[in-house]
Backbone bond lengths (Angstrom), bond angles and torsions (degrees), N, CA, C in turn:
res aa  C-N    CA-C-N  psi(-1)  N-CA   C-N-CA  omega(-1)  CA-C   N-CA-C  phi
1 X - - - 1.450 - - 1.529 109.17 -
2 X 1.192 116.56 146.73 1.933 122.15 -174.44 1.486 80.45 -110.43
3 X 2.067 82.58 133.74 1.318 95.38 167.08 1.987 111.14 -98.04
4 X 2.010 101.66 156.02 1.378 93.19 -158.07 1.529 76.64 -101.17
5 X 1.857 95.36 141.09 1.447 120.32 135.97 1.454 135.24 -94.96
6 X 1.085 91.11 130.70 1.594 92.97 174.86 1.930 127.87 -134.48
7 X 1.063 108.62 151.78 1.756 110.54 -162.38 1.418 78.41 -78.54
8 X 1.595 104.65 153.85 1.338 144.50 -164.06 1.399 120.42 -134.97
9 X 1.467 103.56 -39.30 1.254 109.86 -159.07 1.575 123.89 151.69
10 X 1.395 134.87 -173.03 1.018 127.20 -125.46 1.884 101.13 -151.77
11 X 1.661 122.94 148.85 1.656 96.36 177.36 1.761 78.38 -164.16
12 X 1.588 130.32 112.85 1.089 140.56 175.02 1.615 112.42 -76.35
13 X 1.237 128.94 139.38 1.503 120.02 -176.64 1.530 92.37 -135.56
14 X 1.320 101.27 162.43 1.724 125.27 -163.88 1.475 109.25 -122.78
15 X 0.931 108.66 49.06 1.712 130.90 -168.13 1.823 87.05 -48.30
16 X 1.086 120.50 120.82 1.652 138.79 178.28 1.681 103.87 40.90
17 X 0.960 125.96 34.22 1.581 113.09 160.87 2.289 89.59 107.71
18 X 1.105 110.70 -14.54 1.790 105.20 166.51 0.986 129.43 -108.49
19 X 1.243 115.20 139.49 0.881 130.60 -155.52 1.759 103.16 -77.54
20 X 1.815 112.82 120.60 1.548 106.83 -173.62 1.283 98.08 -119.73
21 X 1.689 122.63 166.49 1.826 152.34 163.93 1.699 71.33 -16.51
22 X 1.632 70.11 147.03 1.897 91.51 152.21 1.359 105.83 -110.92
23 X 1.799 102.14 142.57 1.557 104.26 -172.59 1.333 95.44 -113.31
24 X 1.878 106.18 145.01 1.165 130.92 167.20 1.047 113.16 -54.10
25 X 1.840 102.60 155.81 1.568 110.11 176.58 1.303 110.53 -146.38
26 X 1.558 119.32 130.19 1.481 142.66 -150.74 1.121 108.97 -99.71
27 X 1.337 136.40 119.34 1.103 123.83 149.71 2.011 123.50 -88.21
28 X 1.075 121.32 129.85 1.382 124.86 -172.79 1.835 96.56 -119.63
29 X 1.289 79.43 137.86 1.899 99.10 -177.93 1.462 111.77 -108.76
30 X 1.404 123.99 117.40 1.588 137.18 -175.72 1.443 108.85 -62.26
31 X 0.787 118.29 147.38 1.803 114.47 155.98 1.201 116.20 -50.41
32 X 1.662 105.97 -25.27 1.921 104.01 -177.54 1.108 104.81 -78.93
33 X 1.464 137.62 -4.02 1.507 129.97 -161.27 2.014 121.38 86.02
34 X 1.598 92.95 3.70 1.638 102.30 -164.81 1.875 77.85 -87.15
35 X 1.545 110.54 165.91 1.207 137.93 172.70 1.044 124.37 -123.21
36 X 1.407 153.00 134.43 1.077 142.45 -147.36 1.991 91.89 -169.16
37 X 1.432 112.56 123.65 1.421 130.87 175.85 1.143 86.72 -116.65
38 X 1.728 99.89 159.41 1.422 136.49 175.63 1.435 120.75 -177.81
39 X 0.785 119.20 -178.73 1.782 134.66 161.72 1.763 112.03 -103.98
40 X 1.448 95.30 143.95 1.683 88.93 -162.87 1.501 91.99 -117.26
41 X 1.767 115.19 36.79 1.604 104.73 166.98 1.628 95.72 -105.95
42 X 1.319 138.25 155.05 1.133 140.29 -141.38 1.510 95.16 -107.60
43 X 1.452 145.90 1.19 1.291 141.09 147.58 1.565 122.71 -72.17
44 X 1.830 97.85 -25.55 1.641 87.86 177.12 1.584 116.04 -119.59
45 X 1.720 95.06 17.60 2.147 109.56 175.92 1.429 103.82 -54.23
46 X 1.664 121.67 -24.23 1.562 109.14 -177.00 1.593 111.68 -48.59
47 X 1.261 100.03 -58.96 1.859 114.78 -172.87 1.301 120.63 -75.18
48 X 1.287 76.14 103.88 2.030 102.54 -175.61 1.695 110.11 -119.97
49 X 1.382 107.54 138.02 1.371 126.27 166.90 1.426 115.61 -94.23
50 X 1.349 130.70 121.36 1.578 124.87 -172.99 1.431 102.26 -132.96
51 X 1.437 111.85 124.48 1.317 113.78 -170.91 1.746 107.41 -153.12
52 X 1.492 117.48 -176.62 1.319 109.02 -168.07 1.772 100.78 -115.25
53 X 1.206 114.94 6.66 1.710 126.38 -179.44 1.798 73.56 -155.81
54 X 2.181 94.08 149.84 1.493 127.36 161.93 2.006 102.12 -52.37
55 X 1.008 124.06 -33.50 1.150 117.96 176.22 1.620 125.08 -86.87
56 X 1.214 112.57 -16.86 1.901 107.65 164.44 1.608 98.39 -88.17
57 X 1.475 104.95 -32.27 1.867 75.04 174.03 0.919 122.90 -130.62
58 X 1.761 122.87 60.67 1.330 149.80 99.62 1.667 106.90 -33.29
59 X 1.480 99.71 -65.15 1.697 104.43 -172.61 1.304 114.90 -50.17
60 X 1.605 122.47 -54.95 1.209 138.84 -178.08 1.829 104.61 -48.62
61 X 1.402 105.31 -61.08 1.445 90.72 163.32 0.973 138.08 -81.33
62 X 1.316 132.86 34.97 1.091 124.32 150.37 1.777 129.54 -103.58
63 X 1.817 91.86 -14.62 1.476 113.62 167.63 1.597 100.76 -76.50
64 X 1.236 113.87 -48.30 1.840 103.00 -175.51 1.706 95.98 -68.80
65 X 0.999 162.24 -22.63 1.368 144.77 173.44 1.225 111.90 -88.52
66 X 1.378 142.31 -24.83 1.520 132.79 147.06 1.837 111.54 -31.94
67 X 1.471 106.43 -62.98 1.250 122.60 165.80 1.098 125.55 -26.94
68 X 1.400 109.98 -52.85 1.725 91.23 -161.73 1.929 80.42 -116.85
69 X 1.094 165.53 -16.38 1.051 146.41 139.72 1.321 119.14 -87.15
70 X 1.348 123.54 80.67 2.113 153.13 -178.30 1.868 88.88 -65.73
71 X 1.143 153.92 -35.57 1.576 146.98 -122.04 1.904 78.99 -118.54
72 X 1.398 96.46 133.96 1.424 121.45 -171.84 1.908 88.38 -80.64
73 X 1.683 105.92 138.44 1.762 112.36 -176.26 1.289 99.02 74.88
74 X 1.040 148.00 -33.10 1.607 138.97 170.96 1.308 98.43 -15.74
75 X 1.518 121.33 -87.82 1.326 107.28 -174.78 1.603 108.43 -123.33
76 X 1.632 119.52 -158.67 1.251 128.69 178.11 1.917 106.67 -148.09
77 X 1.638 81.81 141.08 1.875 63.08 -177.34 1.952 93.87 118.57
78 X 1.023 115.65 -170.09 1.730 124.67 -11.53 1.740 98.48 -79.75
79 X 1.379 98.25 157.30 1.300 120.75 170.15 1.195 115.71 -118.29
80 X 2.021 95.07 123.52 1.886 97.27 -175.99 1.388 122.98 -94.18
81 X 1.473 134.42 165.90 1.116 127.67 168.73 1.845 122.53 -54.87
82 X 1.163 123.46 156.59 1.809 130.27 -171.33 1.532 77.86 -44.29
83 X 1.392 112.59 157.45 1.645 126.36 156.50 1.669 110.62 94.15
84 X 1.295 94.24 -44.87 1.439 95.45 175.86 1.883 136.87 -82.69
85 X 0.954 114.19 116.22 1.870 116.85 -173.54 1.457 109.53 -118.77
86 X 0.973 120.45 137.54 1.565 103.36 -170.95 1.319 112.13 -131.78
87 X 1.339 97.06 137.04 1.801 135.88 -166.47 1.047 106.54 -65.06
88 X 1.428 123.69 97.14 1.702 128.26 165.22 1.193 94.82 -78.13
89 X 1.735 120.77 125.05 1.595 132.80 153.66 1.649 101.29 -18.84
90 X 1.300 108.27 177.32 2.090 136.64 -163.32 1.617 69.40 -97.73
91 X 1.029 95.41 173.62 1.431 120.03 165.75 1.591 109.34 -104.73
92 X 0.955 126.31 145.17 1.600 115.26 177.40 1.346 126.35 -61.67
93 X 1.487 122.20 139.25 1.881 109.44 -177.49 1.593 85.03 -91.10
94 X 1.761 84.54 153.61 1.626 124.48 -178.71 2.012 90.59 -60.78
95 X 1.003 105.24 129.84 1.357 120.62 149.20 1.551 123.62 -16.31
96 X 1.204 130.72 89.25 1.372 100.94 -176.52 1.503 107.72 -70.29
97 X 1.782 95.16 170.49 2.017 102.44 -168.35 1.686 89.55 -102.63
98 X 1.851 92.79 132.28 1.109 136.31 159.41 1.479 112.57 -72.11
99 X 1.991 110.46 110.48 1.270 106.32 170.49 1.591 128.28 -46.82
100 X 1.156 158.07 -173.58 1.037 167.83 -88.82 1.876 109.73 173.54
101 X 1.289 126.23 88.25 2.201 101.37 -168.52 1.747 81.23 -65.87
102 X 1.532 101.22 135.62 1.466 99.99 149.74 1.593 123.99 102.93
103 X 1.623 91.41 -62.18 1.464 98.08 164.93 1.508 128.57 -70.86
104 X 1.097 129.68 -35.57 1.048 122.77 -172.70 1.688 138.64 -58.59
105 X 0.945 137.40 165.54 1.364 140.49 -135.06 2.085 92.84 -78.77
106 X 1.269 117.27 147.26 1.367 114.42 -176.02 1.713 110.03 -76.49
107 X 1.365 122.54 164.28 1.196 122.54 -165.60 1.859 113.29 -65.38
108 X 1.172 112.78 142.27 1.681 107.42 175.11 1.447 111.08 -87.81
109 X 1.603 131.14 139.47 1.318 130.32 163.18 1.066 120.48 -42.78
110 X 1.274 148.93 -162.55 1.285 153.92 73.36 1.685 115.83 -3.82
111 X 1.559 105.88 -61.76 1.583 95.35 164.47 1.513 152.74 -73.73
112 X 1.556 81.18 6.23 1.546 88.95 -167.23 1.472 118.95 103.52
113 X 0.784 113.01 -44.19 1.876 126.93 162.65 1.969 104.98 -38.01
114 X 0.949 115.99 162.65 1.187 146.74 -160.07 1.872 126.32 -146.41
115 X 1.011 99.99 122.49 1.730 111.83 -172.86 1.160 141.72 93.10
116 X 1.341 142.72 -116.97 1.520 108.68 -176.78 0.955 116.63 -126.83
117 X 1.472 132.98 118.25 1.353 123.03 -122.89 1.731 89.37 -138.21
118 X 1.570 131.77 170.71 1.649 131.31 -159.37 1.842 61.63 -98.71
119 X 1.735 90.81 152.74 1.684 127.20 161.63 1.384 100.55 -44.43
120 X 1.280 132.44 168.68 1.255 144.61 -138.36 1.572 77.39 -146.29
121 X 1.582 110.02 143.99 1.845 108.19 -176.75 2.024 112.17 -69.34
122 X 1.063 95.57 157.93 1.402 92.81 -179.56 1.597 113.57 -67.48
123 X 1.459 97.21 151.19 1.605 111.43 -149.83 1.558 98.66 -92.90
124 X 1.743 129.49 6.11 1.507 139.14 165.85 1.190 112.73 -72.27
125 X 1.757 112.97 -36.76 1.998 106.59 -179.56 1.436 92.54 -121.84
126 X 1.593 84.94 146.71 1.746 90.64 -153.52 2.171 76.48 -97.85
127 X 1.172 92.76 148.60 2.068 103.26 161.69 1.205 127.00 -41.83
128 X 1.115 111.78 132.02 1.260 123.49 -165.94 2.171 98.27 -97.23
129 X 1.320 116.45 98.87 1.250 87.26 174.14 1.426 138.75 -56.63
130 X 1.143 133.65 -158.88 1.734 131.39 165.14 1.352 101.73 -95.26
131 X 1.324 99.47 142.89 1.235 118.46 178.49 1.528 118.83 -87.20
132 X 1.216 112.54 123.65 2.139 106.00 -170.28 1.319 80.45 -166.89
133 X 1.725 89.88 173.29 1.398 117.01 164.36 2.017 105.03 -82.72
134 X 1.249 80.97 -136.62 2.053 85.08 177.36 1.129 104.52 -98.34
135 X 1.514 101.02 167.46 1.708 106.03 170.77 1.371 94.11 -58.14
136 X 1.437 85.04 161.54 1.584 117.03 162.80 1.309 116.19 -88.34
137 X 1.441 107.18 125.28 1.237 126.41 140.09 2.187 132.03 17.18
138 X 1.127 115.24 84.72 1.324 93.71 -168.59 1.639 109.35 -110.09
């Protein structure tokens, strides 16, 4: 089976401060369904985008060409074909925090009080208040 390439788009570079051609950028489709862009001149075949849709690796390449050209004006671009926007990965979520066995802070009342305190009455019979007249008089 021939795999299809197809133009994508576009990524201008500033090779020592001049301004050079803008080189094309390919997208090629796996038999697995993975996608993979690049440039098909053999100085810039390193920088590849690999993704599972033309739009995560759009994204991907554009994080691997930050990468390997870091120097602000390096290049310009890339510019994709109509349709295409490309999917920068989530950012990773923070770790959630793992309680502590043991250490951690002792239980709080209801009142505010602290430590180990008799069970609280069962929550099926509700309290019976005290029975009186009114306060008294002060």
């Amino acid at each position: 089976m021939t795999q299809k390439v197809e133009f994508v788009g576009t990524v201008q570079f500033w090779p020592n401060g001049a301004r050079g051609n803008p080189v094309a950028l390919y997208m090629e489709k796996l038999e697995n369904g993975e996608c993979r862009i690049s440039a098909r001149l053999p100085e810039w075949r390193h920088v590849m985008g690999v993704g599972a849709t033309v739009n995560k690796a759009a994204g991907n390449y554009e994080l691997n060409l930050k990468a390997a050209e870091p120097a602000d004006g390096a290049y310009e671009g890339p510019y994709w074909n109509s349709g295409i926007k490309a999917e920068k990965p989530a950012p990773p979520k923070p770790a959630a925090a793992t309680p502590q066995a043991g250490g951690g802070p002792l239980p709080v009342a209801s009142d505010g009080a602290t430590g180990t305190r008799a069970p609280a009455a069962p929550t099926g019979t509700p309290s019976v208040p005290p029975q009186g007249g009114a306060p008294a008089p002060s």
